[in-house]
Legacy VTK file of the C-alpha trace (Angstrom):
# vtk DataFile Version 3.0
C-alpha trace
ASCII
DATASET POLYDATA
POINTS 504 float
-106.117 2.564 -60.808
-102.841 1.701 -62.144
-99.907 3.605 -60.898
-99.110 4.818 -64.394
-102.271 7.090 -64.282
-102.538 8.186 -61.074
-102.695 11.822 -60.391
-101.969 13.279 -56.589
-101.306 16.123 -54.870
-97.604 17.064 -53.958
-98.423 18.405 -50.407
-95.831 19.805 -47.374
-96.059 15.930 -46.102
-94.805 14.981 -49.117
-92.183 16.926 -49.495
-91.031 15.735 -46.616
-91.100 12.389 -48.033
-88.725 13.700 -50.924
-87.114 15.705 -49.052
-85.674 12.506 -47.439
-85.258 10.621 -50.234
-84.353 12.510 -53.377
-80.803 12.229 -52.303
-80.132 10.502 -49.759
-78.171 8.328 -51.943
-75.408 10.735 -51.178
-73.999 9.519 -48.495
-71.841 8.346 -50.644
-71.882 9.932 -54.091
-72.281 5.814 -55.882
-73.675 3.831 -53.442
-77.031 3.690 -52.839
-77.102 1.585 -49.323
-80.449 1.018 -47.238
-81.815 4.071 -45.776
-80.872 2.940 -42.246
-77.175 3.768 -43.229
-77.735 6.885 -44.422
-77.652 9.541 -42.013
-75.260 10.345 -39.707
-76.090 14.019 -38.403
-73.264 15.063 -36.777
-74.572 18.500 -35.582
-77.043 16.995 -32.867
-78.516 19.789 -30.288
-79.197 19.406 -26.986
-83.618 18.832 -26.907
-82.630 15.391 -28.767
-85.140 12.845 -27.037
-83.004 10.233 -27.849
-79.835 10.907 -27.694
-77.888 7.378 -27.803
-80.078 5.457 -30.684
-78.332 3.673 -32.977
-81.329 2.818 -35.063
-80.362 5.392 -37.832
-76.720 3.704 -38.269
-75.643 0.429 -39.726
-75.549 -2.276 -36.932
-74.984 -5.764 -38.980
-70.826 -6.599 -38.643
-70.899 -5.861 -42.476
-71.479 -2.348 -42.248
-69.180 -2.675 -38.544
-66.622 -3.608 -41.021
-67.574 -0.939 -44.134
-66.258 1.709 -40.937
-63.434 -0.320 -40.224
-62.291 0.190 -43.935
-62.560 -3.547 -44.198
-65.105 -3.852 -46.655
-66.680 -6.900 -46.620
-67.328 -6.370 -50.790
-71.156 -5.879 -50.695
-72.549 -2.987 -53.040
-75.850 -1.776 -52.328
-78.956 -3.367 -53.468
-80.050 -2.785 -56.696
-83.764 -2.411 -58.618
-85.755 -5.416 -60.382
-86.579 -3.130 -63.434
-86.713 0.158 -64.948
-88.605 2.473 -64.572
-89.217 5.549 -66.876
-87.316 8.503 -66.815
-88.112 12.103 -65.821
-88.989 14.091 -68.935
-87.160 17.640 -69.312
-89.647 19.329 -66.389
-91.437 22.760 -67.933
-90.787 26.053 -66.503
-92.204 25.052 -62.708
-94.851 28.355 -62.428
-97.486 28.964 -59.971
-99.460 25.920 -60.918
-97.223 23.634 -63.018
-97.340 19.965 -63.557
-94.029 17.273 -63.591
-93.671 13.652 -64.526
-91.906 12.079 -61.775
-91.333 8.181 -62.276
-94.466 7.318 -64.135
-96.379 10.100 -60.946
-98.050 13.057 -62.314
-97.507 15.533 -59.490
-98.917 18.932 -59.479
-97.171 21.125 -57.797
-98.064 24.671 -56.010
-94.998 25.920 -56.738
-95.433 29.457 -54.575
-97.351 27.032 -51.112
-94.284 24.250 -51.767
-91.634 27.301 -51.547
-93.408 29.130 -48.444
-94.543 25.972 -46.153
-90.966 24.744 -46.774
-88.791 27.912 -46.991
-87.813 26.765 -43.025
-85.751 24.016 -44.727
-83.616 25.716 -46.598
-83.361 28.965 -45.253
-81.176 28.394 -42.055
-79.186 31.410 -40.306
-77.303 34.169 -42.058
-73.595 34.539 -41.112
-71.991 38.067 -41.519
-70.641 37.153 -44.794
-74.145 36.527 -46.044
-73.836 32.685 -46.381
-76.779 30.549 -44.441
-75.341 28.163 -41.571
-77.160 25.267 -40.703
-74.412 25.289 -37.972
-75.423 27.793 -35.699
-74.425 26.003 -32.462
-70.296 26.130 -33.975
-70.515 29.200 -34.664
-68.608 29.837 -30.840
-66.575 26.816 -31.232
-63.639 26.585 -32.932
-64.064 24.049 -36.065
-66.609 21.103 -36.413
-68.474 20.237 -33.880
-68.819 16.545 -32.913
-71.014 13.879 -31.030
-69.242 11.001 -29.000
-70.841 8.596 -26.794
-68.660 7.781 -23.589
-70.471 4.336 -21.979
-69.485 3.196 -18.469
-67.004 0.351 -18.482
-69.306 -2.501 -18.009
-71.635 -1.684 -20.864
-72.270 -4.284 -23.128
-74.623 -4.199 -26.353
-74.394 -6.345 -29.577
-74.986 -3.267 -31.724
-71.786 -1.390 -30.353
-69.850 -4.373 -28.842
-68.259 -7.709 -29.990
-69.131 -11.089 -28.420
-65.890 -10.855 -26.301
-67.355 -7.320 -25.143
-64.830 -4.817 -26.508
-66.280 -2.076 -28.005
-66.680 -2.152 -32.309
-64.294 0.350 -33.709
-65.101 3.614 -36.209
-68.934 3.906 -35.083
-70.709 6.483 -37.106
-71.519 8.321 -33.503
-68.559 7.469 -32.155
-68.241 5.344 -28.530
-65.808 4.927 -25.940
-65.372 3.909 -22.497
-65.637 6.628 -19.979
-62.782 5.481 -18.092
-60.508 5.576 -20.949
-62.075 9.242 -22.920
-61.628 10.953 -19.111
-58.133 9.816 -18.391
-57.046 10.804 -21.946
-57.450 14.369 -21.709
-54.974 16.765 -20.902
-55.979 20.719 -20.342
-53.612 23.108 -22.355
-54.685 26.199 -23.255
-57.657 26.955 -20.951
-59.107 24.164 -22.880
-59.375 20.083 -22.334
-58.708 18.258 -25.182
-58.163 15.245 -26.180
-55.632 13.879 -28.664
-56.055 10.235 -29.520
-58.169 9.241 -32.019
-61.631 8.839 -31.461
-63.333 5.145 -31.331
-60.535 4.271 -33.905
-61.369 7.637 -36.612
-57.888 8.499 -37.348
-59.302 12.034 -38.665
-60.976 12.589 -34.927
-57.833 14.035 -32.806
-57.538 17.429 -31.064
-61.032 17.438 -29.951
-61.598 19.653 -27.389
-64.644 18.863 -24.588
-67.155 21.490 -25.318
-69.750 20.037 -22.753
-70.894 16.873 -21.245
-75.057 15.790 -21.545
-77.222 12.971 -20.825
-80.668 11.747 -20.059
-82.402 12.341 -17.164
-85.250 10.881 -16.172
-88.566 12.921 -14.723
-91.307 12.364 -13.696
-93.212 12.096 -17.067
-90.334 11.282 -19.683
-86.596 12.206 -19.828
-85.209 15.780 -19.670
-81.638 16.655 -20.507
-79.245 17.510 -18.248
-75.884 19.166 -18.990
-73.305 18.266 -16.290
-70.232 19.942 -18.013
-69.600 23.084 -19.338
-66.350 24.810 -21.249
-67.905 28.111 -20.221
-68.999 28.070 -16.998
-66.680 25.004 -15.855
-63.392 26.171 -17.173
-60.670 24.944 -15.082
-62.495 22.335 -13.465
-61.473 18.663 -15.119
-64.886 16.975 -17.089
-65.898 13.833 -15.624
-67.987 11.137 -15.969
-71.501 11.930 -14.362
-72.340 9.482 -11.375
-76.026 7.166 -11.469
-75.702 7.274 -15.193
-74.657 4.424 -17.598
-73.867 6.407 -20.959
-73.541 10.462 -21.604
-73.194 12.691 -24.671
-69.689 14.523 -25.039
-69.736 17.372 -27.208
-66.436 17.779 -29.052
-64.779 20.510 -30.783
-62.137 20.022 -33.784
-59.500 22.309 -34.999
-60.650 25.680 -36.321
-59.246 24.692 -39.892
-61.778 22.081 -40.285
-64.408 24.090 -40.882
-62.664 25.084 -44.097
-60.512 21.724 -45.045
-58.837 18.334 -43.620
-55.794 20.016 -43.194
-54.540 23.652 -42.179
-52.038 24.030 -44.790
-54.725 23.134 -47.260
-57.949 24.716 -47.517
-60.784 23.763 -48.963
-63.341 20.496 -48.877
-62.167 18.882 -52.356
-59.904 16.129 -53.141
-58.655 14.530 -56.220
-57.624 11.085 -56.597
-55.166 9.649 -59.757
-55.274 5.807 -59.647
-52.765 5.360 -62.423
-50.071 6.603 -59.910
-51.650 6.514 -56.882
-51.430 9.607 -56.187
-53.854 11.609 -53.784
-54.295 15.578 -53.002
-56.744 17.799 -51.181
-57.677 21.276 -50.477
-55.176 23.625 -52.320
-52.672 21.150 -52.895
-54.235 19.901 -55.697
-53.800 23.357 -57.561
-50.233 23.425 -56.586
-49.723 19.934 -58.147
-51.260 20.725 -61.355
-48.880 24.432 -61.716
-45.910 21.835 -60.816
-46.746 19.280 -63.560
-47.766 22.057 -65.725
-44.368 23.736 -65.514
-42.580 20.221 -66.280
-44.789 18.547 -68.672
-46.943 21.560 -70.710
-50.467 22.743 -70.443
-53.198 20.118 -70.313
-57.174 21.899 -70.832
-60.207 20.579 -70.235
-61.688 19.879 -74.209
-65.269 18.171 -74.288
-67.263 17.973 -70.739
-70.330 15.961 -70.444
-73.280 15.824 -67.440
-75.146 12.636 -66.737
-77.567 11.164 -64.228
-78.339 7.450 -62.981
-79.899 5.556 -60.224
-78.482 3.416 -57.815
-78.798 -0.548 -58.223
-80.904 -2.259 -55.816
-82.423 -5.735 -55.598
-85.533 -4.359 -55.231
-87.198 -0.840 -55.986
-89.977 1.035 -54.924
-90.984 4.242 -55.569
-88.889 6.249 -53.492
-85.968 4.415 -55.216
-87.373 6.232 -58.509
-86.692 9.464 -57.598
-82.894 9.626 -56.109
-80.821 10.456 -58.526
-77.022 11.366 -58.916
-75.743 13.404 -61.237
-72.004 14.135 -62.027
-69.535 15.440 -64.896
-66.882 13.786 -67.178
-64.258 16.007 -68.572
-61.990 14.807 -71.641
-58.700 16.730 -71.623
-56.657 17.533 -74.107
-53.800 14.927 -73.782
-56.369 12.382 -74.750
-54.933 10.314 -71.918
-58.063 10.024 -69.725
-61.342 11.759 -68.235
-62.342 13.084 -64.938
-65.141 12.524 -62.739
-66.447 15.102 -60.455
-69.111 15.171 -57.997
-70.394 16.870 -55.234
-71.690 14.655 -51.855
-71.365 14.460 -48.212
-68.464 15.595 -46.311
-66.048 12.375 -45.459
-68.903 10.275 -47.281
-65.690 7.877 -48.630
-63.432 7.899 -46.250
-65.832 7.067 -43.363
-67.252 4.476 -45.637
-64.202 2.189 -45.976
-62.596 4.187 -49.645
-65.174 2.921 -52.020
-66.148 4.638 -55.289
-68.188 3.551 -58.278
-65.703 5.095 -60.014
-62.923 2.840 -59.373
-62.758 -0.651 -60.640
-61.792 -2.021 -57.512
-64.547 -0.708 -55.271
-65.910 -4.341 -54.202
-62.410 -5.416 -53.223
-61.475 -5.792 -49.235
-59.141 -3.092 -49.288
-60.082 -0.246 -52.508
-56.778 1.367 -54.095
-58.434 4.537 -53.287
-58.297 3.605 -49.348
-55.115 3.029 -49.388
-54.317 6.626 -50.639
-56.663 8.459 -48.580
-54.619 10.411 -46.108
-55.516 9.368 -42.485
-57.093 12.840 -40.919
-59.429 12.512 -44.290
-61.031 9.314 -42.299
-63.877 10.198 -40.336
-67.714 9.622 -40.101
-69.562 11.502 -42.522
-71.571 14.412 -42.242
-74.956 14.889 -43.934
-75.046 18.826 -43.739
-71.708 19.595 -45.113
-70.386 18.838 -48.704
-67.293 17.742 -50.962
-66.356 17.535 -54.192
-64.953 14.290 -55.152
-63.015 13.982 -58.319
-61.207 10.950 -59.288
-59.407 9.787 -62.987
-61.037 7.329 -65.103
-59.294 4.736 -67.526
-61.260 6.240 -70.729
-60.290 8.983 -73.464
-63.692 10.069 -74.001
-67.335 9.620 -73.486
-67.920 6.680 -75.928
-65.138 4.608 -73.860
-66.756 5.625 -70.298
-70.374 4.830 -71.347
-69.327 1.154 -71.937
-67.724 0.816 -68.771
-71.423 1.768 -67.896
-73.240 -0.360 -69.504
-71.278 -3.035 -67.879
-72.446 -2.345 -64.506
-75.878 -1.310 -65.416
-78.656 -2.921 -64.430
-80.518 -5.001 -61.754
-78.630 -6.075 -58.801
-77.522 -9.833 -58.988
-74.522 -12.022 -59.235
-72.765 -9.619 -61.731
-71.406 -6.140 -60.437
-73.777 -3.946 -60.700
-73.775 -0.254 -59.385
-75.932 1.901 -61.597
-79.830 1.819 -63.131
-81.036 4.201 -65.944
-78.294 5.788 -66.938
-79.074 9.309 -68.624
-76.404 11.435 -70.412
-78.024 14.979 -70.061
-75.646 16.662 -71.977
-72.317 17.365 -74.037
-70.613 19.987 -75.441
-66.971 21.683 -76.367
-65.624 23.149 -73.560
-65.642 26.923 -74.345
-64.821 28.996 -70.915
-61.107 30.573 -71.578
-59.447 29.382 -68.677
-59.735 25.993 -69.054
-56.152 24.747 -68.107
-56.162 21.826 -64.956
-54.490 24.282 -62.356
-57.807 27.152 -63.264
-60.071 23.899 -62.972
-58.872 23.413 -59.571
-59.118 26.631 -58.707
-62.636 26.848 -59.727
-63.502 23.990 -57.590
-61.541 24.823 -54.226
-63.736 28.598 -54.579
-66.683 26.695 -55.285
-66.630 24.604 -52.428
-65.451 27.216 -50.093
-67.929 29.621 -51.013
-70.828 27.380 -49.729
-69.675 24.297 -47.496
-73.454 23.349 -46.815
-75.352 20.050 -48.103
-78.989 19.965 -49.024
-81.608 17.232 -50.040
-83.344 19.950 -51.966
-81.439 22.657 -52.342
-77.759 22.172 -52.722
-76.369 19.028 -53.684
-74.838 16.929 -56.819
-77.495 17.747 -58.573
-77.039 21.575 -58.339
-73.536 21.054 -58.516
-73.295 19.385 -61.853
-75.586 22.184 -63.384
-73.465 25.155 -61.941
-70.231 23.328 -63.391
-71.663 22.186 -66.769
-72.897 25.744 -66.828
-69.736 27.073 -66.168
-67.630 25.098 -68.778
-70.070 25.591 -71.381
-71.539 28.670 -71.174
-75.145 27.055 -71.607
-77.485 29.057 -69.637
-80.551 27.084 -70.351
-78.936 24.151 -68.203
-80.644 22.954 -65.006
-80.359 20.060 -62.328
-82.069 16.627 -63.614
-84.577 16.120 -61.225
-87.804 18.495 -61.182
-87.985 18.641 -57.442
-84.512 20.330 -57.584
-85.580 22.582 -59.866
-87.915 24.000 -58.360
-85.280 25.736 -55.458
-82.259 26.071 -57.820
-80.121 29.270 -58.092
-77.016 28.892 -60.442
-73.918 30.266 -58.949
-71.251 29.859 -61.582
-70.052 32.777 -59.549
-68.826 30.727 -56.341
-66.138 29.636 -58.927
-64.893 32.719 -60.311
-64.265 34.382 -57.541
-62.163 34.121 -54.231
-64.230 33.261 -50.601
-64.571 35.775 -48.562
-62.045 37.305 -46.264
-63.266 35.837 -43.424
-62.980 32.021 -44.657
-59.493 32.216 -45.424
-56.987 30.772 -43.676
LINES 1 505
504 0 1 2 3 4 5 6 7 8 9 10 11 12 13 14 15 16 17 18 19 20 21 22 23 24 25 26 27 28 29 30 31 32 33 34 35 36 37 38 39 40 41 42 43 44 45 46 47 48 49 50 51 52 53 54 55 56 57 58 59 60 61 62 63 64 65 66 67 68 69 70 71 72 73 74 75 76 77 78 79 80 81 82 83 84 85 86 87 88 89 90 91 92 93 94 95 96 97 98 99 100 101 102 103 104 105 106 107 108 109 110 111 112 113 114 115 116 117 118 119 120 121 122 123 124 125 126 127 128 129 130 131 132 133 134 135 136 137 138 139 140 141 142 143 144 145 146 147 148 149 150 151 152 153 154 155 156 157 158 159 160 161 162 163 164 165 166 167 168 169 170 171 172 173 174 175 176 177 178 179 180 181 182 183 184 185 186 187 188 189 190 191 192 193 194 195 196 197 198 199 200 201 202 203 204 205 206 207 208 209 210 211 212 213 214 215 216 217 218 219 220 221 222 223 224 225 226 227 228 229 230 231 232 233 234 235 236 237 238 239 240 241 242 243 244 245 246 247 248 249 250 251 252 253 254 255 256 257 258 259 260 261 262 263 264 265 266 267 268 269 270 271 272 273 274 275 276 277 278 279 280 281 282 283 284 285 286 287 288 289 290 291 292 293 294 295 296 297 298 299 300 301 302 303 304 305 306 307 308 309 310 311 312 313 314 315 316 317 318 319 320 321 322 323 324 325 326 327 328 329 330 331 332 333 334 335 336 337 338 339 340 341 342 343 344 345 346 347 348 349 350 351 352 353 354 355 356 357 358 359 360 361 362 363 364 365 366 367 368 369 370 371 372 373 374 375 376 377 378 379 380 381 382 383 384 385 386 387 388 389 390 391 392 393 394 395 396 397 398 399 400 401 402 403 404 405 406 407 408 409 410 411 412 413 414 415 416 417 418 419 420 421 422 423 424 425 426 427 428 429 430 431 432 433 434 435 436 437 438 439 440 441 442 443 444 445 446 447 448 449 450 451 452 453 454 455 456 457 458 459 460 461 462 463 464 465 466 467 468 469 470 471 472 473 474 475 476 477 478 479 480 481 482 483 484 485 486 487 488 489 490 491 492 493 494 495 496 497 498 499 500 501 502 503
């Protein structure tokens, strides 16, 4: 039976199939690179089996050097062919049925939403939010995982041939003789300054606890040999009879809510024709400065697209991830805007490249050399950003072409997207539509919900709420089916302040 006719049943197994790859491609909001360098789950817990594997995380010196924001050039692979397009989905009721990539699925709607409500539900913070974060909750901001190896270790996959170890590791690795001597106790607490295993945005950690591998008499148990709580005063050390162990770090309280205290918020905004780079609420006092020298600039004509990524060869998970983003035309008729929502530090921990920028298969991106070094560190699947960068076109017809040019299978020529879809366009109608209340919107947005979800909460859901916003078009909704079947539009997130408690 051809593939084109066959009908299945979209069961809890499968969603977990989709759940993993309907967008994983954000990692990085345009590249869509092999699925072992996709996740990097920084919030690890302490039952992990394994807690030193490296086969999730990119071990060929290419991707070594993607970390060490010395791109060797490659763009991910791309498809042979196309593929057809997901149709507008129905209303997804009790028992409705969605075209997905030439599969008819039929989905249970109400069994899908209750077998899987675990996925999305997470905990409930005072303000209301859900944490997937529960274990930072005591902490003070983002909680990360470090390897610290004894000082003979030696392994390909984290070492060079002359045996020092390979700098900017997406779990992070250092010797334990260097990590131990490095800390200094201020505070009641030990921290350590330097950056991390080369991540210029990992400094100020402070040692939350130290774990490793034991091994019993049927498998391995986990053993914590360190503790900020029950240990305080007492300087961490390396275990003895063990040759690696997990260190549990804690960063700055402010980076729960942005890269830098004076700055809230999880949003940057990059202008290549001057080079010029701001995050966080910096970017709204930029545009009230140029404002005041230079006029008002609104937002005129926004449009909401989708594509896949281009790889050399695709199969039918490939079919299903795609990213959608927005293009705004302003009213200086000068150039558009791109914005997108994706993993936390998915750019800078991935050596500064961006579909978006002309330059992205160069050594050393434009957009790398403007990212602000505490903005470099390894990404983080369950957090999000918004990305927005400036585009060399006036309007949609201009940015289409540029396109077209890299659409298509991946080959010699440069290409980075497959089946590109414009979704939408329309006037811009919402009142406040100047770049400083645009800003605004998105630092709330972000702020109101820092989470990142395959399913749930994602570009995807992003470009909906904003397109929604802009236009006042209530009938709009994310591309994909699957993501429509969990979305809730919260145009509100950008009206309106975060809550007391997240501010800064």
């Amino acid at each position: 039976m051809s593939q084109k006719h066959r009908r299945t049943q979209l069961t809890a197994q499968d969603f977990q199939f989709l759940r993993h790859s309907s967008h994983v491609a954000e990692m990085h909001e345009d590249h869509g690179f092999d699925d072992d360098n996709f996740y990097h789950e920084v919030e690890c817990f302490d039952n992990d089996m394994d807690l030193f594997s490296n086969s999730e995380y990119p071990d060929d010196d290419a991707s070594v050097a993607s970390f060490a924001s010395t791109s060797d050039g490659s763009l991910p692979p791309t498809p042979d062919g196309g593929a057809a397009k997901p149709p507008k989905a129905p209303e997804l009721k009790k028992d409705a049925a969605a075209s997905i990539s030439g599969l008819n699925l039929r989905v249970k709607a109400k069994k899908f939403l209750s077998k899987n409500s675990r996925a999305v539900s997470g905990a409930v913070t005072s303000n209301g939010r859900r944490s997937v974060h529960v274990k930072q909750q005591h902490h003070a901001g983002l909680i990360w995982h470090a390897q610290a190896v004894c000082d003979d270790y030696f392994d390909l996959k984290n070492c060079t041939q002359e045996g020092q170890l390979k700098q900017r590791r997406p779990v992070p690795i250092i010797r334990a003789s260097q990590f131990f001597a490095d800390l200094e106790y201020t505070g009641g607490k030990w921290i350590h300054r330097a950056p991390l295993n080369g991540w210029p945005g990992l400094t100020d950690l402070e040692v939350v606890s130290i774990t490793g591998k034991v091994k019993s008499m049927a498998n391995f148990r986990i053993r914590r040999y360190w503790n900020n709580d029950t240990d305080q005063g007492k300087r961490p050390a390396f275990p003895e009879n063990v040759r690696s162990c997990r260190v549990t770090l804690a960063a700055p309280k402010y980076t729960l809510d942005g890269w830098s205290a004076d700055s809230p918020g999880h949003v940057w905004w990059f202008h290549p024709s001057d080079e010029t780079f701001f995050h966080g609420k910096n970017i709204i006092d930029n545009f009230r400065s140029l404002e005041a020298k230079e006029g008002v600039v609104e937002a005129t004509v926004v449009s909401h697209f989708a594509h896949r990524y281009a790889k050399a060869k695709e199969g039918v998970k490939d079919r299903i991830v795609y990213h959608s983003a927005i293009l705004v035309e302003w009213s200086h008729g000068k150039h558009c805007t791109v914005f997108e929502l994706a993993f936390l530090n998915g750019v800078g921990g991935w050596g500064g490249r961006s579909n978006w920028q002309e330059d992205s298969t160069s050594a050393h991106p434009k957009l790398l050399k403007n990212f602000p070094a505490h903005m470099i560190a390894p990404w983080n699947s369950t957090l999000a950003e918004l990305r927005i960068q400036d585009v060399p076109f006036k309007n949609w017809d201009e940015f289409s072409v540029y396109l077209s040019q890299h659409e298509g299978p991946k080959g010699k020529k440069d290409h980075r997207f497959f089946d590109v879809t414009k979704i939408g366009s329309a006037p811009v109608t919402l009142a406040c539509r100047t770049q400083p209340s645009i800003a605004t919107y998105l630092n709330n947005y972000i702020r109101h919900n820092r989470e990142y979800h395959e399913e749930s909460r994602n570009c995807q859901t992003f470009a909906a709420d904003f397109y929604r916003l802009l236009t006042g078009d209530t009938h709009v909704k994310p591309f994909h089916p699957i993501c429509q079947i969990l979305y809730h539009h919260h145009e509100d997130w950008f009206l309106y302040d975060p809550p007391e408690g997240d501010k800064k």
